[in-house]
Each structure stands twice: as C-alpha cells, then as structure tokens.
C-alpha positions in Angstrom: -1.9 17.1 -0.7 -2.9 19.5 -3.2 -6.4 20.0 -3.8 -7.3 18.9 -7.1 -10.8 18.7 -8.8 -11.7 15.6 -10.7 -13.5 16.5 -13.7 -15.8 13.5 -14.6 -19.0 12.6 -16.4 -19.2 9.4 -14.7 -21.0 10.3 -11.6 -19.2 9.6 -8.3 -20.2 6.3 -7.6 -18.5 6.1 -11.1 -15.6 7.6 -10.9 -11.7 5.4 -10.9 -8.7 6.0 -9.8 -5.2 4.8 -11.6 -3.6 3.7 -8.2 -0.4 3.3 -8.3 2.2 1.6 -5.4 6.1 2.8 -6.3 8.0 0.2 -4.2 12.0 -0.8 -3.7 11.9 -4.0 -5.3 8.3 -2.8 -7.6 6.1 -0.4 -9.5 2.1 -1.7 -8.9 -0.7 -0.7 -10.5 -4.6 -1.2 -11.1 -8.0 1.1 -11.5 -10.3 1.2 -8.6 -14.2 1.7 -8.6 -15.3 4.3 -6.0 -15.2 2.1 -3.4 -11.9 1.5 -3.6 -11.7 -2.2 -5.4 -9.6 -3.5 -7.7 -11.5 -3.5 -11.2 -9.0 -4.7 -13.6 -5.6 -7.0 -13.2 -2.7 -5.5 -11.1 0.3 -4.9 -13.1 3.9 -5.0 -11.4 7.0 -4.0 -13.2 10.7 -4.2 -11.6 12.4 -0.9 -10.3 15.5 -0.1 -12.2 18.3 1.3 -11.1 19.6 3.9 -10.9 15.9 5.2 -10.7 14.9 8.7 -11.2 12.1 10.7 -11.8 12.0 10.6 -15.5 12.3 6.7 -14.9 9.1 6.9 -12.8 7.1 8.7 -16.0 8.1 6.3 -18.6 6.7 3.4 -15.7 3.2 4.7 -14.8 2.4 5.8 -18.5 3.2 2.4 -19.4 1.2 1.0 -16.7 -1.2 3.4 -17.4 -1.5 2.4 -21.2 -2.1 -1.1 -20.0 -5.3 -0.6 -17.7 -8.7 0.4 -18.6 -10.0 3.8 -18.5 -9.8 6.5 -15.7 -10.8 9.4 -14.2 -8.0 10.4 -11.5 -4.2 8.8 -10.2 -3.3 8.2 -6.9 0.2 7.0 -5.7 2.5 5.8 -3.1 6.2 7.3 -3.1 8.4 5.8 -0.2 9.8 9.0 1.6 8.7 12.0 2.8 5.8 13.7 0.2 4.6 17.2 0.7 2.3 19.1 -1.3 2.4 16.5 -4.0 6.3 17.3 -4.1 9.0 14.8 -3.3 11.4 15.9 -0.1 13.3 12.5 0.7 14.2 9.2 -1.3 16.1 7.2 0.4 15.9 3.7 -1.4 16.9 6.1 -5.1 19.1 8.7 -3.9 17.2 11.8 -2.3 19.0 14.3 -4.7 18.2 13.1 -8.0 14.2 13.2 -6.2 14.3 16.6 -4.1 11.8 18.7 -4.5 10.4 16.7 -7.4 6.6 18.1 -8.1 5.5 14.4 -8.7 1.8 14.8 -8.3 2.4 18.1 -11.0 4.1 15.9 -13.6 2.0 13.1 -13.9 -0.8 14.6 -13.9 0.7 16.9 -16.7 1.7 13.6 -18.4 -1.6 11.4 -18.1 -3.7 14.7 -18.5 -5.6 13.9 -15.7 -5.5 14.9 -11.7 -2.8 13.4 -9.6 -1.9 13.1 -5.6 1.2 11.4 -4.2 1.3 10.2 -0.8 3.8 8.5 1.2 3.5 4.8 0.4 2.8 3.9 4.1 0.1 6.2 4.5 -1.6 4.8 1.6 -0.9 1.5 2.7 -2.7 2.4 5.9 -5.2 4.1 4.2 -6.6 0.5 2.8 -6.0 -1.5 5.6 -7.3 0.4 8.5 -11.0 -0.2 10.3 -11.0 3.1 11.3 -11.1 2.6 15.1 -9.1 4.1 17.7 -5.4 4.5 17.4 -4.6 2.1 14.8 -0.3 2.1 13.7 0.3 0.3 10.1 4.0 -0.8 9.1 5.6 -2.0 5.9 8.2 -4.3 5.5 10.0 -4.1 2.1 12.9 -2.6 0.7 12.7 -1.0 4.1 10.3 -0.2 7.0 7.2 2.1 6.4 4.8 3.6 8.8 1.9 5.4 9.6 -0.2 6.1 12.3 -4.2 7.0 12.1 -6.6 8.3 15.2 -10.0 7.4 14.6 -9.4 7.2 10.8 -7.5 10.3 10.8 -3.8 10.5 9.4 -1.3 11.6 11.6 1.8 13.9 10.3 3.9 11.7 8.8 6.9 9.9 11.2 9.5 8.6 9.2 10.5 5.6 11.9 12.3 3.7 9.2 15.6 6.1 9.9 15.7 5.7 14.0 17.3 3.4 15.8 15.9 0.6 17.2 18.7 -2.1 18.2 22.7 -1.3 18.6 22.2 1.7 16.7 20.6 0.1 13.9 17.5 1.8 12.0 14.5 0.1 11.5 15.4 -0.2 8.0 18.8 -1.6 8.9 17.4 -3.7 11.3 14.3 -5.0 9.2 14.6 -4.7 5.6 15.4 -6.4 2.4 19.3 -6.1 2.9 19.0 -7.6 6.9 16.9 -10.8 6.1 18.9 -11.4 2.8 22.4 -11.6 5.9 20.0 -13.2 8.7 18.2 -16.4 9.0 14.3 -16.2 8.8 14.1 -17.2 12.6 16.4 -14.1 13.8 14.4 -12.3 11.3 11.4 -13.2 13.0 12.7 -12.7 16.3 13.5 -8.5 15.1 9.9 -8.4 13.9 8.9 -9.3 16.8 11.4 -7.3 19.1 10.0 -4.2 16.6 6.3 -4.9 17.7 7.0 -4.5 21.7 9.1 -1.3 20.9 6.8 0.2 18.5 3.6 -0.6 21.2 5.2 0.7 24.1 6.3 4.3 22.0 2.7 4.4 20.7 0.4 2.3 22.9 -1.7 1.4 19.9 -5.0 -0.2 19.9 -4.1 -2.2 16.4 -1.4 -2.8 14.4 -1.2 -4.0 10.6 1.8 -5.1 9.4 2.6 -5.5 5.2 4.5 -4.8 2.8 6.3 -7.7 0.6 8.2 -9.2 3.4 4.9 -9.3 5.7 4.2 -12.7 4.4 7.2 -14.0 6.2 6.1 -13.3 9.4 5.7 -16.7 11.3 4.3 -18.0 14.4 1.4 -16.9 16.7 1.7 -12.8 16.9 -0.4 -10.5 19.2 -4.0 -10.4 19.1 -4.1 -7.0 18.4 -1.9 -7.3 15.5 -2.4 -8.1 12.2 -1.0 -9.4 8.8 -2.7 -6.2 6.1 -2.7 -7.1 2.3 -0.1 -6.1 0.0 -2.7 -4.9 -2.4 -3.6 -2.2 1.0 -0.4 -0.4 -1.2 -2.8 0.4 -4.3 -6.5 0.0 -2.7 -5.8 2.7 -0.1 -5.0 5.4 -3.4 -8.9 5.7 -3.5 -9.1 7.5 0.5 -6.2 10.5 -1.3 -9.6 11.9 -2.6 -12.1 11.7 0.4 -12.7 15.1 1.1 
C-alpha cells in the first residue's frame, strides 16, 4: 500500500474513513469512526456487468455522495492489489483491470487519500482477534483468503485459483456458480471438506469464515472456527491506515 498522509483537522480520534467492500454480486459502503465502527447506514448497490474500472468510479462517488462526511477511503478489490494498483480480476475480466492505479484514481476523483486492498485481507482485517495464526475465508462470488500471524498480514495467497477436489479450484469448488448446480447439503459437505484441507496446509489456530454465502453454513463446525460478519468487508478498511 502506498503511503498516504491524511490531512485532517478532526484530530485522530476524529478522523473517518469512506470504506468501501467491491464484491461479485455487490458494491458496500459506509463511514467509520476511528475505531473502526460503522457511523452512518451501509449502502449496497448491484455490480453490473460487464464491469470496469470507469464503472467502479461512477459507483463509489455515488456511494460516496450518499454518506456523511470524510476524511480518507479505504477499499476491498477481489484479486491481487499491489501498490494501490490492480494486477488480477478474475470475477471482471483481468484485462480490462490490469495494472489499474485504483487507489490513484479515486483518490484523484473524491479528492481525498485512497488505499485498496485485497477484499479478503480487509475482511480479515475486521474480524481477526489478533492472536496467533489466525486464516480468514470468504465465500461469495468466489473464495477469498487471507492469513494474519499475531495480527500481522501475510503476502497475499490467492487459494481461490488451486485445486482442491478433481481438479476443481476453490472457487469452482465453492462459489456462487457451484451452490447455484449443488444442493445446500453437498454444499455444506465442500465447506466442510475445504476446512480439513485448508487446516492441515496451514495448521491454524482460528479460522473465520464470511463473505455472503457464510450464512449458509449449517450444522455444528469446529471449535476453532468461526462464522465472521459480512460487514468485517467494510469495518476492516479502518486497519489500511494503522501505521
């Protein structure tokens, strides 16, 4: 992430953050206190398609236009982010996204700073205790994930794209386009199958599971697992400025 001041007369206990969560299915977006809560009333608005960056714009200043005043944006992208630039898109078509300066535009847009992170990592970011090795992964669209050590973000893994089961990826295996073929049972049965594979690669200490589709998730899991808040997607944006 690039570096970017935040220029503020607020104070730092008084400073928000337009978080924004760019999703498969949705855009999400609210304004955070310092703390990282939710001070006004999330807005969602449906992902077109084809989507592309100048898509995206129109979106968050719209969103933006809506909410109260801020100091700051934060979002979540779902691919690969580096640098505030986009390198893979794989739910809108990487080539239309590659290379995008995200963070650059916005914030050129909205006037104010901007970061970008992947959406998994921000997800993680707000549901996270902080605590030993801690894994956090998003069912949606697709699969997300991110992995933390004591609180700490990991390079990013894009597991989503290997195989987990008869040469399936984990989005294959998992996402919107395998439960919408598959009974919620079976489903259930590949989230499931996806925990024991995921804890034997990592040996984790927790998991937290979200994303859209986490609400699905039936039956007695783990005890070290756990069922992480959708909203983690937008209250997370506030940790892309911890220094």
């Amino acid at each position: 992430m690039k570096k970017n001041t935040v220029s503020t007369n607020r104070g730092p206990s008084k400073v928000r953050t337009l978080a924004i969560d760019i999703g498969g299915t949705g855009i999400k977006g609210s304004i955070l206190d310092s703390r990282g809560k939710m001070v006004a009333e999330r807005i969602r608005v449906k992902t077109p398609y084809p989507f592309r960056p100048n898509n995206l714009l129109t979106i968050i200043q719209k969103i933006a236009r809506s909410l109260p005043a801020y100091d700051r944006i934060s979002m979540g992208f779902p691919g690969v982010v580096r640098d505030g630039c986009i390198i893979t898109a794989p739910h809108f078509n990487t080539k239309h996204w590659k290379r995008c300066p995200l963070a650059e535009r916005v914030s050129k847009l909205l006037k104010k700073p901007a970061r970008v992170l992947n959406d998994a990592d921000v997800q993680g970011f707000g549901a996270i205790k902080g605590r030993g090795l801690e894994v956090v992964l998003t069912l949606g669209t697709g699969v997300g994930s991110s992995i933390f050590t004591d609180g700490k973000l990991a390079p990013h893994m894009e597991l989503a794209h290997h195989p987990i089961h008869d040469n399936k990826t984990y989005d294959e295996y998992l996402g919107n386009d395998a439960l919408r073929r598959i009974d919620r049972k079976k489903w259930n049965q590949r989230v499931r199958h996806m925990i024991a594979i995921v804890h034997t690669l990592l040996n984790y200490d927790t998991l937290y599971i979200g994303g859209g589709n986490a609400k699905k998730i039936t039956g007695k899991l783990p005890s070290n697992v756990r069922i992480s808040s959708n909203d983690a997607g937008i209250t997370g944006g506030v940790h892309l400025w911890d220094k």
